[in-house]
C-alpha positions in Angstrom: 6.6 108.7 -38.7 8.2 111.1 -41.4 11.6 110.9 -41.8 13.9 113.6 -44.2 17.0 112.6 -45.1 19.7 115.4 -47.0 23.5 115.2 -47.1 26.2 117.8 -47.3 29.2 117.8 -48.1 31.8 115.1 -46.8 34.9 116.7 -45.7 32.6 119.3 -43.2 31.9 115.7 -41.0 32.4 112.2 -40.4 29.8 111.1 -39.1 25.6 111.0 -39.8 23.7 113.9 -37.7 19.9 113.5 -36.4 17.2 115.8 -35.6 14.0 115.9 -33.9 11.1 117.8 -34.0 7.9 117.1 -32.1 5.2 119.6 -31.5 2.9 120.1 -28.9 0.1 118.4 -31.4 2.1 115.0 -30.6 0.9 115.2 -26.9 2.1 116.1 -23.5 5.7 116.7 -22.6 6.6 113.0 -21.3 5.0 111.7 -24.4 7.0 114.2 -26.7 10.2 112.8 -24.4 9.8 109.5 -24.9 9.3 109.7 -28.6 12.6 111.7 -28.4 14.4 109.4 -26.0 13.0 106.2 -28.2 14.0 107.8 -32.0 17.8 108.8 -30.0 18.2 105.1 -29.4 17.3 103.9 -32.7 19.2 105.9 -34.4 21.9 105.4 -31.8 21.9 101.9 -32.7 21.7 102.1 -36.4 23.6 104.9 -37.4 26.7 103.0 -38.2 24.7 101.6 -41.5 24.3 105.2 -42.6 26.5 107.5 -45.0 28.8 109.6 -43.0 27.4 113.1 -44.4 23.9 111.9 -44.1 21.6 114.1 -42.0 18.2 112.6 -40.8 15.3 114.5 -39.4 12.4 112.9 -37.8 8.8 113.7 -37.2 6.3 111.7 -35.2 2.9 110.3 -36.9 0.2 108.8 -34.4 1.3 105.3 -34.7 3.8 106.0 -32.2 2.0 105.2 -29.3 2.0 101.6 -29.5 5.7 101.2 -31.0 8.3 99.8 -29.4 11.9 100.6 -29.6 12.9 97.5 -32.2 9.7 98.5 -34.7 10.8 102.1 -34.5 15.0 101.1 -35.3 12.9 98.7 -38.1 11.1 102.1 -39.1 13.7 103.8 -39.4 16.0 101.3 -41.5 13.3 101.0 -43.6 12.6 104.5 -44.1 16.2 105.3 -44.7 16.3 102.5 -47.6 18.6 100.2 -45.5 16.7 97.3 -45.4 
């Protein structure tokens, strides 16, 4: 997975933003869904330990396949320097 993280400027929000993007290379559409569906939930989950004018922006890498949803919220703490 490749994640970009940026921030802007504080006063335009208060809370962290997330984007996806997964291309048709990933796979069909229910596999593109699910990846989408999955990194929603981690973030979901773990946004709260994030700056509040962070902005994250997730692309999928092959490993996916066999992740579940608590190794891709690890993935994503550890990617964003959390942990």
């Amino acid at each position: 997975m490749v994640l970009h993280i940026s921030f802007r400027d504080p006063e335009e929000t208060n809370r962290p933003k997330l984007g996806i993007t997964v291309t048709k290379k990933f796979g069909r559409a229910h596999e593109r869904n699910r990846f989408k569906r999955m990194v929603r939930e981690a973030f979901r989950t773990q946004q709260h330990k994030l700056a509040a004018n962070c902005i994250v922006h997730v692309f999928p890498g092959h490993a996916f396949f066999e992740a579940t949803l608590v190794d891709l919220q690890q993935e994503l703490l550890v990617l964003m320097g959390v942990l």
